[in-house]
C-alpha positions as CSV (number, residue, x, y, z in Angstrom):
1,X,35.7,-73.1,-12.1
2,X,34.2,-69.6,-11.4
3,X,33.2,-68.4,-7.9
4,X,30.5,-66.8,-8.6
5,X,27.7,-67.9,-10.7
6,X,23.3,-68.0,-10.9
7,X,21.1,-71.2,-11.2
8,X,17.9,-71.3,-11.6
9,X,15.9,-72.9,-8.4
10,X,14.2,-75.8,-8.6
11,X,11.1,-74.5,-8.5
12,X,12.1,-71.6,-11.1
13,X,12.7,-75.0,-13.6
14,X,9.3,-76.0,-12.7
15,X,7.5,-72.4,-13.7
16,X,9.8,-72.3,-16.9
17,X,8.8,-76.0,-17.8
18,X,5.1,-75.2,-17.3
19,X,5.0,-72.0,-18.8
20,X,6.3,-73.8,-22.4
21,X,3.9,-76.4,-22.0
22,X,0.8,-74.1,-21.2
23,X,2.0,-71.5,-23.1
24,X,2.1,-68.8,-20.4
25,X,5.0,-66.8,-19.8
26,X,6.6,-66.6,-15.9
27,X,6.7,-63.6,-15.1
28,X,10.0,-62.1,-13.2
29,X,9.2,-58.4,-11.7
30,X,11.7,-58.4,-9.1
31,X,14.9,-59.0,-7.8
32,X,15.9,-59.0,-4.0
33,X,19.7,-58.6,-2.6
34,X,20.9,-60.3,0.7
35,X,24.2,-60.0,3.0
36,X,24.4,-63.8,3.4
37,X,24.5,-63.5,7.4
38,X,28.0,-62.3,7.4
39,X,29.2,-64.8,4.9
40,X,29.8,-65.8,1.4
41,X,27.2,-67.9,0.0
42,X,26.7,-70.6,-2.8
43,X,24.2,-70.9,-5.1
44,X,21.5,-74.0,-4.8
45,X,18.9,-75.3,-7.2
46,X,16.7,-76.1,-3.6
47,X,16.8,-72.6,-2.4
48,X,13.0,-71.1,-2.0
49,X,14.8,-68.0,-0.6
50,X,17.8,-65.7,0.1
51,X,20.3,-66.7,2.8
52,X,19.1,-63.4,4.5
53,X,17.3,-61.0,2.1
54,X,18.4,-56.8,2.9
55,X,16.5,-54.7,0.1
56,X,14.2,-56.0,-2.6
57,X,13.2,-53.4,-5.7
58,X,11.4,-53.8,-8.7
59,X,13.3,-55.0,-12.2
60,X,14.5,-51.9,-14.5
61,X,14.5,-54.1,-17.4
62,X,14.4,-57.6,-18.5
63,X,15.6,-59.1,-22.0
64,X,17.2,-61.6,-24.2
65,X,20.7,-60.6,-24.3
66,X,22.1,-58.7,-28.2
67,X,24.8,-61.4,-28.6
68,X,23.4,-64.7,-27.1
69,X,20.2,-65.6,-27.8
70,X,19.4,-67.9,-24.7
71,X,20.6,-65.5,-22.1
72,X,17.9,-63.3,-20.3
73,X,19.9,-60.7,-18.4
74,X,17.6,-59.1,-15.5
75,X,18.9,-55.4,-14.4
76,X,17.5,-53.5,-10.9
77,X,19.0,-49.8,-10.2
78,X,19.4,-49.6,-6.3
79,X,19.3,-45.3,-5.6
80,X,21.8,-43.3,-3.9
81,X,19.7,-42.6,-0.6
82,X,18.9,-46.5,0.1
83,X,21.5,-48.2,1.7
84,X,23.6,-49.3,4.7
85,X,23.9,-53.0,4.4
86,X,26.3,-55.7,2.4
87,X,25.6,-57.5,-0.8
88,X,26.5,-61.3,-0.9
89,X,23.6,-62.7,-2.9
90,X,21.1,-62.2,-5.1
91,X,17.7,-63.6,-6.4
92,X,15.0,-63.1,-9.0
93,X,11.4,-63.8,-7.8
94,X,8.2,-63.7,-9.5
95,X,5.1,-61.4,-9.7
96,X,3.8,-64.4,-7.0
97,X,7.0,-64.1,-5.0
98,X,8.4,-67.3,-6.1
99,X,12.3,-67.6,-6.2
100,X,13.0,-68.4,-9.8
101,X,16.8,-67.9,-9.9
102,X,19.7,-67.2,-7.0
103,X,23.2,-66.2,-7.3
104,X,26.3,-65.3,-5.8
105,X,28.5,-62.2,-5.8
106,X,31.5,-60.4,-5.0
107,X,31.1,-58.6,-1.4
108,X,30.1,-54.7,-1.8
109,X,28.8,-52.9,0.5
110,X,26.0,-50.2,-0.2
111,X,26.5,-47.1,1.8
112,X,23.9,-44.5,2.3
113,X,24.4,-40.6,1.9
114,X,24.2,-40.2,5.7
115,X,27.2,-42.2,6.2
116,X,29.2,-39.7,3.5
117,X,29.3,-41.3,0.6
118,X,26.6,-42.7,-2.0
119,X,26.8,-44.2,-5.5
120,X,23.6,-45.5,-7.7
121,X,24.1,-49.4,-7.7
122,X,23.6,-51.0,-11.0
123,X,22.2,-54.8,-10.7
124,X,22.8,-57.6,-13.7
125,X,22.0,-61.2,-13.3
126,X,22.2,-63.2,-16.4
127,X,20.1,-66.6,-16.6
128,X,20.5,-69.3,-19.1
129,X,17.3,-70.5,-20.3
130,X,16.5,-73.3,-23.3
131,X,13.4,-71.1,-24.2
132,X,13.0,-67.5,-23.7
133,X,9.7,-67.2,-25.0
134,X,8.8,-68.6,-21.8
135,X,9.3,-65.7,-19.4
136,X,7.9,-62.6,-20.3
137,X,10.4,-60.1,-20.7
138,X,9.2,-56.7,-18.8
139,X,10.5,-52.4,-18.7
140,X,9.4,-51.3,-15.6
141,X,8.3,-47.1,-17.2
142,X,8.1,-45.6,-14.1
143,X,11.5,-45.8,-13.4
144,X,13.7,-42.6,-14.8
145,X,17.4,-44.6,-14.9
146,X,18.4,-45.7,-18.0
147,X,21.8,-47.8,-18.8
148,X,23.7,-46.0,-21.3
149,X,23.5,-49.6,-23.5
150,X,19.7,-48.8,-23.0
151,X,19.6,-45.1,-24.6
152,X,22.0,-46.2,-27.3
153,X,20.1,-49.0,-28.6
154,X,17.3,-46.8,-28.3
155,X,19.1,-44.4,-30.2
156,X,20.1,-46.6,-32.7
157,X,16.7,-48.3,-33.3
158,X,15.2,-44.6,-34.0
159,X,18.0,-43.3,-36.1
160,X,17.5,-46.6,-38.5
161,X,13.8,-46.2,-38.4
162,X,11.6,-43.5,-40.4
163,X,9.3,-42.6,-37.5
164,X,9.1,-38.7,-37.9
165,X,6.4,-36.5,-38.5
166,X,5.8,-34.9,-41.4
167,X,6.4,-31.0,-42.0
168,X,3.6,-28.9,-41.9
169,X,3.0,-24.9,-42.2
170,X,3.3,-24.4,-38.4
171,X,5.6,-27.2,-36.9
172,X,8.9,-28.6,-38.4
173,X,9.5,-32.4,-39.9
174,X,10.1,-34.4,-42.7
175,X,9.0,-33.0,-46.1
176,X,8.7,-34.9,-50.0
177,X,10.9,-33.5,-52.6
178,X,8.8,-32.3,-55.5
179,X,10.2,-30.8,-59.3
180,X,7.0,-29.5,-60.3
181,X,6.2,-25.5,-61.2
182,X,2.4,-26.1,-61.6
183,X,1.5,-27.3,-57.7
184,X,-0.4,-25.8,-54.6
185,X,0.6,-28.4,-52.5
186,X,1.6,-26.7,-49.0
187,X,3.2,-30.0,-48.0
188,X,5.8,-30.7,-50.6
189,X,9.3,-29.6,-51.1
190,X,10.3,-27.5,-54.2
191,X,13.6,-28.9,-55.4
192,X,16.2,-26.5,-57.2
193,X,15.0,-27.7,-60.1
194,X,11.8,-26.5,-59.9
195,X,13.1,-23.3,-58.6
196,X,15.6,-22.5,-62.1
197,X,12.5,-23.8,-64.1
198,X,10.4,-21.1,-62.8
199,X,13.0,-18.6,-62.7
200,X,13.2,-19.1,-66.4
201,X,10.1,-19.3,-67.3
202,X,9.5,-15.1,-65.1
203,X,12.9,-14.2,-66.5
204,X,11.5,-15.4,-70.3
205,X,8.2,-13.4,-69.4
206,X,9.8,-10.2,-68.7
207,X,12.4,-10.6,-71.7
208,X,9.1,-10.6,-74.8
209,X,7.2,-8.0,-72.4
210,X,7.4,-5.6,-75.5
211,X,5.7,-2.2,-76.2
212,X,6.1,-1.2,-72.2
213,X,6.0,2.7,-71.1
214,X,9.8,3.0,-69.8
215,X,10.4,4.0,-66.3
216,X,10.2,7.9,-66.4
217,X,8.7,8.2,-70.1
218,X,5.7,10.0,-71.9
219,X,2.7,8.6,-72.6
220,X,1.3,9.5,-76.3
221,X,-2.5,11.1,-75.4
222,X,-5.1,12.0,-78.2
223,X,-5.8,15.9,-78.9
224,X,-9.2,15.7,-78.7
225,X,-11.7,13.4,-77.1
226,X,-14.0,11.4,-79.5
227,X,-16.9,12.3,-77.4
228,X,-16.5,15.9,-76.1
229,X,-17.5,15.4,-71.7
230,X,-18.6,18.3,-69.5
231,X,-16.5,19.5,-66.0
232,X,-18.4,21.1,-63.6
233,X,-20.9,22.1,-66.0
234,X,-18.5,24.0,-68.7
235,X,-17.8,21.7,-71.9
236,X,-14.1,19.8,-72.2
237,X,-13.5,18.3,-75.8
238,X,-9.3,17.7,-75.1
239,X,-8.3,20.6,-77.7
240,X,-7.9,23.3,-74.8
241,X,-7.6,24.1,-70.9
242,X,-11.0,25.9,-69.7
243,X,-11.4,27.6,-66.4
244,X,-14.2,27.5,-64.1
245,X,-15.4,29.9,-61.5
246,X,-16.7,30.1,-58.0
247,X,-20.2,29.0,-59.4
248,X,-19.2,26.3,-61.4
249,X,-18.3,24.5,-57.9
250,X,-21.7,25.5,-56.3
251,X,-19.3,29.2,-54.6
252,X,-20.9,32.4,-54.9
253,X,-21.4,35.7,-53.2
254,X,-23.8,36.6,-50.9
255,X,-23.2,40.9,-50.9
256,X,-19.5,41.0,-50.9
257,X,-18.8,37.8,-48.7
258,X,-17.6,34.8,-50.9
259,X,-18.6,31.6,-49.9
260,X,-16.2,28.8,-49.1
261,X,-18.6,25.8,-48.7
262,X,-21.0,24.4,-50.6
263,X,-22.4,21.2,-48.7
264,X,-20.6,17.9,-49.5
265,X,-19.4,18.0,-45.5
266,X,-19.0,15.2,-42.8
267,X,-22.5,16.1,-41.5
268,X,-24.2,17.5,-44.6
269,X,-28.1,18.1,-44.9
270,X,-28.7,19.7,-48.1
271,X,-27.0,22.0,-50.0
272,X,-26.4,25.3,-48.2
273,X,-23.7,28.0,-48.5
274,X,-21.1,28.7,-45.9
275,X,-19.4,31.9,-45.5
276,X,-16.6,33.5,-44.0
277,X,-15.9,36.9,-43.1
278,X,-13.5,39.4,-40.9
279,X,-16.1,41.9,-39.1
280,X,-16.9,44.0,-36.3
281,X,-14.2,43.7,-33.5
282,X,-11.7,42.2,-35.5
283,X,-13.5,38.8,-35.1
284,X,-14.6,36.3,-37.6
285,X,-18.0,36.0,-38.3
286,X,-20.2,32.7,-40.2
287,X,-23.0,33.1,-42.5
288,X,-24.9,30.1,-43.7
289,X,-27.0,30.8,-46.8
290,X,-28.1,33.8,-45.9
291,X,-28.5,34.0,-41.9
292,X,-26.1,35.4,-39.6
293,X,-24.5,32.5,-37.4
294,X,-22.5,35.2,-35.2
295,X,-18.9,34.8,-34.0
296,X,-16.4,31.9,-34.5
297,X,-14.3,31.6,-31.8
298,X,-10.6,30.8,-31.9
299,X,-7.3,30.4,-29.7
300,X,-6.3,34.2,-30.5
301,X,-10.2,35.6,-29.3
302,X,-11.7,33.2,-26.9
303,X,-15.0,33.5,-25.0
304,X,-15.6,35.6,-22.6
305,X,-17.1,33.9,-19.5
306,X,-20.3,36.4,-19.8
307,X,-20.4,35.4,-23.6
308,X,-20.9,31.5,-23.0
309,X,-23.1,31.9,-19.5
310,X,-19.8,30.4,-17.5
311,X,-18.3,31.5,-14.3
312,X,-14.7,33.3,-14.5
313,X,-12.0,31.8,-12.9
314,X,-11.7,35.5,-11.4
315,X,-14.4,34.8,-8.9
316,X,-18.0,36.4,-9.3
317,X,-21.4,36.0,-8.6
318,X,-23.7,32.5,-9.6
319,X,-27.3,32.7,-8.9
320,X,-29.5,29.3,-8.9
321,X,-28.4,25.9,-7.6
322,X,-24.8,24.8,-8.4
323,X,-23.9,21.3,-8.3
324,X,-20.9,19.7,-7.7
325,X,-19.0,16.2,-7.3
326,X,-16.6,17.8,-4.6
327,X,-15.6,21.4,-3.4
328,X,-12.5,22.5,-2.4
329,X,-11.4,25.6,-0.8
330,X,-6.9,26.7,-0.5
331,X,-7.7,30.4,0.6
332,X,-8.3,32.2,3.3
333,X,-12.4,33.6,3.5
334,X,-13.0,37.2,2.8
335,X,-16.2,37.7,4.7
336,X,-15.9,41.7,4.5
337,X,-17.8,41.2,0.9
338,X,-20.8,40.9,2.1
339,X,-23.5,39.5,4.2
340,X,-23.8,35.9,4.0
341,X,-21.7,32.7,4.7
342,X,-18.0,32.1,3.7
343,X,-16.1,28.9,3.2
344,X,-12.4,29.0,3.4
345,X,-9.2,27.6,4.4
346,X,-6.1,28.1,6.9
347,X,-7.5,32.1,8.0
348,X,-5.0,32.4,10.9
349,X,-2.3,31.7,8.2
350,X,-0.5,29.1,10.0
351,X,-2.5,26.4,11.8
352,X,-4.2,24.8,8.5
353,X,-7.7,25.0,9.4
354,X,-11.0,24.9,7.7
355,X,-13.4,28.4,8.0
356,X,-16.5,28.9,8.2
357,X,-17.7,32.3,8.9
358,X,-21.1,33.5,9.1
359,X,-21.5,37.7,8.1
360,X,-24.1,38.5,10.2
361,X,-25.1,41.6,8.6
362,X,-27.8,43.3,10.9
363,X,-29.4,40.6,11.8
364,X,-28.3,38.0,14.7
365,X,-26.4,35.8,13.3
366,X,-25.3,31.6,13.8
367,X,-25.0,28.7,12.1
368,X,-28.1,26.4,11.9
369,X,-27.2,22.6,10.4
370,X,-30.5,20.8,9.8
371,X,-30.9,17.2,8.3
372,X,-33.9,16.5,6.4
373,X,-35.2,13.7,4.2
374,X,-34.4,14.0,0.2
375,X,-37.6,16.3,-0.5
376,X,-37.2,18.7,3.0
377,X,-40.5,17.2,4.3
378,X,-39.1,15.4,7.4
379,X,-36.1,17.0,9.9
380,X,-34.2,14.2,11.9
381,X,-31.7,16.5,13.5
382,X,-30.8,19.7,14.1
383,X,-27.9,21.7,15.7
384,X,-27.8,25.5,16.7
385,X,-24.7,27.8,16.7
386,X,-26.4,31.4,18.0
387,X,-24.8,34.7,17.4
388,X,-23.0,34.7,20.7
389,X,-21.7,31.0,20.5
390,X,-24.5,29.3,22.5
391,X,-24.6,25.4,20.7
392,X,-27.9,23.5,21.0
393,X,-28.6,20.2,19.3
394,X,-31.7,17.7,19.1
395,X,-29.3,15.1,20.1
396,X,-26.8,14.3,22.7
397,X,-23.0,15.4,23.3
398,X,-20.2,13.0,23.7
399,X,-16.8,13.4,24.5
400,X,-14.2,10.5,23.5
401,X,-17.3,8.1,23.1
402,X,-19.1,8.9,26.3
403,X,-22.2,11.2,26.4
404,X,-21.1,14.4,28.2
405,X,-24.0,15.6,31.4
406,X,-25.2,18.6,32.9
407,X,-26.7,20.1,36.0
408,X,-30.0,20.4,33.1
409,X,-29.0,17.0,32.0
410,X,-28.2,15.1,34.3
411,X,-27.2,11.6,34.1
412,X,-29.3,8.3,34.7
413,X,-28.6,5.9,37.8
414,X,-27.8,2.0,37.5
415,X,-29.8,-0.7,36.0
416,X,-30.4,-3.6,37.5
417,X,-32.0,-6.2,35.4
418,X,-33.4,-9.8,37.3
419,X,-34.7,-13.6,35.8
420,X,-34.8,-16.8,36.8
421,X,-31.8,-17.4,39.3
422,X,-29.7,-14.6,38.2
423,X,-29.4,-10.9,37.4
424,X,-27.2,-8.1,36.4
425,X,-26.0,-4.6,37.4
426,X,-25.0,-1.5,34.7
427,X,-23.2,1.6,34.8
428,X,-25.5,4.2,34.2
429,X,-23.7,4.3,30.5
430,X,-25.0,0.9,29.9
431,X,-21.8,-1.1,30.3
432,X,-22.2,-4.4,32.8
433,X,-20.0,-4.7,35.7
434,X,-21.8,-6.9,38.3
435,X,-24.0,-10.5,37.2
436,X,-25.2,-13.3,39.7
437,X,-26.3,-16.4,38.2
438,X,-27.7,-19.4,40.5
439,X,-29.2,-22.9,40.3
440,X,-26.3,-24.7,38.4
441,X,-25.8,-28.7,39.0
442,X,-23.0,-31.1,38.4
443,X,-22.0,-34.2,39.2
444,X,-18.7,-35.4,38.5
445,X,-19.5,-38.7,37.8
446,X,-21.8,-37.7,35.2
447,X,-20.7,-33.8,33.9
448,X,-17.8,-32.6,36.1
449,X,-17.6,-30.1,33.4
450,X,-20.3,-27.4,32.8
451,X,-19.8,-23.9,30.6
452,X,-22.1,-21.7,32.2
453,X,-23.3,-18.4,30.2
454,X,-23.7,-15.1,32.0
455,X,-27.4,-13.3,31.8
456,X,-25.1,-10.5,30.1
457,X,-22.0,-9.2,28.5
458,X,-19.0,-7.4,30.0
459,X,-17.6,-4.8,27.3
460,X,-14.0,-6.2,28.3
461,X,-13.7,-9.4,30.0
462,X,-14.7,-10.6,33.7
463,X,-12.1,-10.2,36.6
464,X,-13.4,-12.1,39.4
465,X,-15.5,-15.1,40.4
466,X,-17.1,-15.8,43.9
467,X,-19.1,-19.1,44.2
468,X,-21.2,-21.1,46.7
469,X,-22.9,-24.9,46.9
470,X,-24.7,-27.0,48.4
471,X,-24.1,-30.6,47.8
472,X,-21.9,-33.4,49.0
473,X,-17.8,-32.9,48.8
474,X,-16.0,-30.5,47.9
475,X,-14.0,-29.4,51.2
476,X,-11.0,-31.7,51.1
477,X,-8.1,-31.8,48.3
478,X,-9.6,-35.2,47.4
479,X,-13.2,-33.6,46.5
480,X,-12.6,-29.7,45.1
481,X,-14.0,-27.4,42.2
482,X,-12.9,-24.5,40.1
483,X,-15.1,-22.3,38.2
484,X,-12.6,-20.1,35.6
485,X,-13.9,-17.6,32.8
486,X,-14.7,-18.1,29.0
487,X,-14.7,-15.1,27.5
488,X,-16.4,-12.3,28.2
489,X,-19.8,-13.8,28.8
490,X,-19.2,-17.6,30.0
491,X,-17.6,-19.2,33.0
492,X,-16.4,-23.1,33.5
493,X,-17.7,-25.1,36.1
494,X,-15.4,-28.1,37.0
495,X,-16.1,-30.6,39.9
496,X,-14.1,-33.9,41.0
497,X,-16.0,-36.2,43.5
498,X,-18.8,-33.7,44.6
499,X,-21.9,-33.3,43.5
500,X,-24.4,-30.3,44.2
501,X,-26.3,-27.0,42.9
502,X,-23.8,-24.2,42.3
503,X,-24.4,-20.1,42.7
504,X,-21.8,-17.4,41.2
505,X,-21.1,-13.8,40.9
506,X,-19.2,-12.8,38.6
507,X,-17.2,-8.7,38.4
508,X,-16.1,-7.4,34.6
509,X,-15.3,-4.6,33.4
């Protein structure tokens, strides 16, 4: 008698029984694995569940086995990182949870990868059924382990069938075999058949081509045309060369220049002459018709820069407004020239700086910068260089961000600024470095916790906080507060069992 061996339950026979009768298949999704408490268990038709269930997974597959056609054989695919627990027993339950079949098997245990070793666990329980059209027989697809009897009856079942697309002009496939010469079918085939038939019919072609002009001969040409034509004016009848002349092509002379053109160009307007001589200065001159177009320039006689208006690289004088996307200066300024202003670069020949130096001439000299609106009408600001060095501007001086004062200039004293229960104290640069603020209440049984924001803003942060109250508590380690900064603008008020109106001043910097 074998050991081990699978029944189906009691109430499994009941769901199978039904599902003939009514016609609805039982459906088995699931199989669930158990140690048996320690033990070895046997199989009975009364179980309703495992002896003591470890993992449960969902069915890889469920069919009617190749060879026997009353055996449904149920497969689940436990994965490498679930484990840590022995396998005893086994049972198939349904999509309700119902236990439709148990069985016994060989001990095993399943390790897990954190113990050191893993393996995939394969699952088979085979049931005996007098109908298996009664349970439906489910592939669970989301599942990515196959059986290697699974992929080769797969395998097999596509190899035997014809279910393969069909060759087209851009992807590859199964094409038809076709023998005819005459078809534009871009679908078929051509068998060799149809290629020798083709090749015969070109090869027959070529053979009765008769009466052809062989490669490299002479073509026999009539002596004379049988109706006499005219080239370029002067008659041609076949029987003899003729000759034409600068005027037969629309050429002539104008004095002793022979013209070269006569229209037909790219951007032709009319029909003019165009000549070309070697004149004056060893230069080449154009003529169109009969008006002088002056000197064509080339690579061996350039423009001159007073020829074309330009200014020479040399250096030299420009008169009216230049315009220019940038201006850049590599050389030392030469201010000796002239009177007037000179731009120029690294003059002590070493340090790298910009110049700007002003020739005075007889007059006093300086630099005035002014800056106007776009038509001159307006001046917003305006500094002064004299001849002696003396700087004056419209605006104010600053060193490293701060505005620089003077005896003349001196600076302005400290602000204070006052509202409603507080006020604030500045530098006389504008920064804030003293606040008070007053009238704050809490209650810690209500809002302990109150953000309080300053009448101003330090530039930095704040660095110290000195407060006052009047209320009840606060003077024991049961009853305290703390006030703390937020910021640069905000303190935090915090009270535990006092209650009262708060005043602060606050120091930043």
């Amino acid at each position: 008698m074998s050991k081990f061996k699978s029944v189906v339950t009691t109430l499994g026979q009941a769901r199978i029984a039904s599902a003939i009768e009514s016609g609805k298949d039982v459906n088995i999704t699931q199989l669930a694995v158990g140690d048996g408490n320690g033990s070895a268990t046997e199989p009975a038709v009364g179980q309703t569940t495992l002896v003591n269930e470890t993992y449960r997974l969902k069915l890889n597959s469920l069919k009617i086995d190749n060879k026997n056609a009353n055996w449904i054989i149920a497969e689940a695919i436990i994965p490498a990182e679930v484990g840590g627990f022995w396998m005893r027993e086994m049972g198939l339950f349904s999509a309700e949870g119902e236990l439709i079949a148990v069985s016994n098997m060989a001990d095993s245990y399943k390790p897990t990868l954190e113990e050191g070793s893993g393996r995939t666990q394969t699952l088979r329980m085979v049931l005996t059924v007098t109908d298996t059209d009664a349970v439906s027989l489910t592939i669970d697809d989301t599942l990515i382990i196959a059986t290697e009897e699974y992929v080769n009856n797969l395998l097999a079942e596509h190899e035997a069938s014809r279910r393969h697309p069909d060759g087209t002009l851009t992807a590859k496939g199964f094409v038809q075999l076709s023998s005819a010469v005459d078809s534009n079918s871009e679908i078929l085939a051509a068998t060799p058949k149809a290629l020798k038939t083709s090749y015969d019919l070109a090869k027959s072609a070529n053979d009765n081509a008769n009466g052809r002009l062989a490669s490299g001969g002479t073509a026999v040409a009539a002596t004379k045309l049988a109706t006499a034509r005219k080239i370029a004016g002067v008659a041609f009848d076949g029987t003899a060369d003729i000759s034409l002349n600068a005027s037969n092509i629309g050429l002539g002379n104008v004095g002793n220049y022979q013209s070269v053109q006569a229209g037909g160009g790219l951007n032709y307007i009319n029909n003019h002459k165009i000549y070309i001589d070697w004149g004056k200065g060893d230069k080449l001159y154009a003529t169109v018709d009969n008006v002088n177009q002056g000197v064509i320039y080339t690579g061996s006689n350039p423009p001159t820069s007073e020829e074309v208006g330009a200014y020479p690289s040399t250096g030299g004088n420009v008169s009216g407004y230049v315009s220019a996307q940038f201006l850049g200066v590599n050389g030392a300024p030469n201010p000796g020239l002239r009177q007037g202003t000179y731009i120029g670069w690294n003059e002590s020949n070493g340090q790298g700086e910009s110049n700007f130096v002003n020739n005075k001439g007889d007059g006093y000299g300086g630099f005035n910068f002014r800056i106007v609106n776009t038509n001159n009408s307006v001046q917003t600001g305006q500094v002064v260089i004299s001849g002696n060095g003396n700087l004056n501007t419209s605006g104010t001086l600053s060193e490293a961000g701060q505005r620089v004062y003077s005896p003349n200039n001196p600076p302005p004293s400290g602000v204070t600024r006052t509202g409603n229960y507080s006020a604030y104290y500045s530098h006389s640069n504008g920064q804030v470095f003293l606040q008070s603020i007053g009238g704050i209440n809490s209650n810690s049984s209500t809002n302990p916790d109150v953000t309080i924001t300053l009448p101003a803003t330090f530039p930095t942060g704040i660095i110290a906080i000195s407060g006052s109250y009047t209320g009840t508590g606060g003077k024991d380690s049961s009853s305290w507060w703390t006030a703390t900064p937020v910021g640069n603008n905000q303190i935090k008020l915090h009270t535990t069992n006092c209650s009262g109106t708060w005043a602060f001043i606050v120091a930043g910097y």
